[in-house]
N, C-alpha and C positions, 0 to 999 in steps of 0.2 A: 212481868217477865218470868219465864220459868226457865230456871235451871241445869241445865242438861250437864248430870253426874256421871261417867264413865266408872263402873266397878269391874275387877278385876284381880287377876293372880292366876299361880298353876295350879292342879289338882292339890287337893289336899291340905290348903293355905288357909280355910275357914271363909270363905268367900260364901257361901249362902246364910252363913251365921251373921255375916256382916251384915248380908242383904237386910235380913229380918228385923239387924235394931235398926237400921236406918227405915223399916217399914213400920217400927213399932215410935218411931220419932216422927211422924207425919208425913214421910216422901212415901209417893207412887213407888213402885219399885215395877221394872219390866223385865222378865227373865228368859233372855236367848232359848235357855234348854226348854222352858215352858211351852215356847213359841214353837219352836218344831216338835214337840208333843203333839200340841194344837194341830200342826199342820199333818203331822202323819195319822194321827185317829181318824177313825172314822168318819166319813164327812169331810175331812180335813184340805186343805186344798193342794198338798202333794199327791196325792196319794195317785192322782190320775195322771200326773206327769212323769211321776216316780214308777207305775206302773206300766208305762208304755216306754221307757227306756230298760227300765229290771223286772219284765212281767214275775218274774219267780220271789220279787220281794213284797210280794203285796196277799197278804195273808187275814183272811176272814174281815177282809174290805179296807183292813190299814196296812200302812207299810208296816213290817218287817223289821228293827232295827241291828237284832241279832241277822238276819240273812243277810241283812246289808254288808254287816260288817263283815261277812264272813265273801260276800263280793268283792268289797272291797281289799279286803286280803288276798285274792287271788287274782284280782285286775286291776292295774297300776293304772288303769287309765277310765277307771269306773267312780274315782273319788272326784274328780272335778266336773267330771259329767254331774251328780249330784249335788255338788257345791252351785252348780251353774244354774241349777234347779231349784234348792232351796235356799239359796241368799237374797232370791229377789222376793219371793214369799216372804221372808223372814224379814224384809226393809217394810213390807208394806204390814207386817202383823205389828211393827215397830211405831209407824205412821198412824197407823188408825189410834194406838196408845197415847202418842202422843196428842192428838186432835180434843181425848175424852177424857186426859189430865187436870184435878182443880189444883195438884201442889205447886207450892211455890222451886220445888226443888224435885225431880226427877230422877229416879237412879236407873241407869241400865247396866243389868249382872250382864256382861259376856265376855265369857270364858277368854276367847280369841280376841278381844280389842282390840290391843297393837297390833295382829300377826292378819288381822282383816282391814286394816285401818279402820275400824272407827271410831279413834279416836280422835281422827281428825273431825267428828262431828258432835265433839264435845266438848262444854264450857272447862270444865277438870277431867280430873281420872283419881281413881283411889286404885290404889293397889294392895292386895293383904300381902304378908310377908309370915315366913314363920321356917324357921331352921330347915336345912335340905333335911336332917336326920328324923325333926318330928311330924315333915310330910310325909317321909314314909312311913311312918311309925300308923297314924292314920289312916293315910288311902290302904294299908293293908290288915287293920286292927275293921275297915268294914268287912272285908271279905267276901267283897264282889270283886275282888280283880287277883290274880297274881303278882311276884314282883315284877317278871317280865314286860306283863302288861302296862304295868304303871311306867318302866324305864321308858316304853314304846310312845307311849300318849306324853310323859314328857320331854323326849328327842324334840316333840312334833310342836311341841310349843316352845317360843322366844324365852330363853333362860330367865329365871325370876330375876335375877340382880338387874338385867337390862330393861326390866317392864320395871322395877323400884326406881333407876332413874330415869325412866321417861313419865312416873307417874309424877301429878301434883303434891298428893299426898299418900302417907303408907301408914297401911294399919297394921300394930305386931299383932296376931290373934295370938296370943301366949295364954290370958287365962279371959273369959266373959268379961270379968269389970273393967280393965284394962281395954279391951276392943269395946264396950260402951263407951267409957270415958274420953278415947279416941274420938268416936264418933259423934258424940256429942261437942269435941271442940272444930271438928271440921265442919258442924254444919253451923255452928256462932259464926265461924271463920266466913261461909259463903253467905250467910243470910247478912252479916254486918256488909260485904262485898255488893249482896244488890239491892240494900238498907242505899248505899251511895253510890249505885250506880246513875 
C-alpha cells in the first residue's frame, strides 16, 4: 500500500523546507509548482493549449508566466479559462507519479489542497503553520514580491487557521530541528498505521 500524503500551508509557512526532509526521510515527494513548470516549458504539454486561448503568452516556444499573470490581472475571466487548462494536465502529470512510485509513503506539496479539493484524494494532510507576523517577515525578506502582493495571493488562499483544522497533522516550521523532529514523528505515526493496516 502506499501512502498518499497531502502537504500544504500559505506562502511563506516553510512548506518546501518541509517537503525536502520528508524527501531526505525516504518518501517520493511530487510538487504541484514543479508540475506546471514541466507543463509550461518547452515541449511541455500546455503550452499549445495555453497558446491557442492566450497566443500573446507563449514566448520563445514556453508559456509566459509573468504575461500570464499580467492577463490575468486585466481579465477576470482569463484565470479559470486557464485553471480549466492546467488542472487536468496537472492530474495526469500527478498519475503518471504515482504509477512510477517505489515509497511506501508519498507526499504531494500543493500549495492549493483544500481550496482545489484534493484533499479529498488523500490518505492525511500536513499542514505547516508558522505566525501570520514571521510569514511576512519571510515571503518579503525573499524579495521577489511586494507586501501588496503577498496580501493579494493570501486573500486568494483559505486562511491558514482553517487548512490547520482541516489538516491531520501540523507542522510549526519555527526553527529546522523542531520541523525535522515533527516530521520524523509523523511519519513513525503513519508507517505504525499501515505496519497494521
Amino acid at each position: 500500500m502506499t501512502y498518499k500524503l497531502g502537504l500544504t500551508g500559505s506562502i511563506g509557512m516553510g512548506k518546501s523546507t518541509t517537503a525536502q526532509i520528508f524527501a531526505e526521510n525516504g518518501c517520493d515527494v511530487w510538487d504541484a509548482d514543479a508540475a506546471v513548470h514541466r507543463l509550461y516549458a518547452v515541449g511541455g504539454n500546455a503550452v499549445a493549449p495555453i497558446g491557442a486561448a492566450f497566443p500573446e503568452a507563449i514566448e520563445n516556444g514556453m508559456v509566459s508566466r509573468e504575461t500570464l499573470k499580467s492577463i490575468i490581472g486585466k481579465d477576470p475571466t482569463a484565470l479559470p479559462r486557464i485553471e480549466a487548462i492546467v488542472h487536468p494536465l496537472v492530474a495526469v502529470d500527478r498519475a503518471e507519479f504515482i504509477k512510477s512510485t517505489q515509497s511506501d509513503i508519498v507526499v504531494f506539496d500543493i500549495p492549493l489542497l483544500f481550496e482545489t479539493g484534493g484533499n479529498k484524494a488523500m490518505d492525511g494532510v500536513v499542514c505547516v503553520s508558522i505566525s501570520p507576523q514571521l510569514q511576512e517577515k519571510r515571503v518579503l525578506e525573499r524579495g521577489t514580491m511586494t507586501k501588496e502582493q503577498f496580501e493579494m495571493i493570501k486573500a486568494k488562499q483559505i486562511p491558514f487557521i482553517e487548512k490547520v483544522a482541516q489538516a491531520d497533522f501540523v507542522v510549526v516550521t519555527d526553527t529546522m530541528d523542531h520541523t525535522r523532529a515533527q516530521v520524523g514523528e509523523i511519519l513513525q505515526t503513519i508507517r505504525g498505521q499501515i505496519e497494521n493496516a
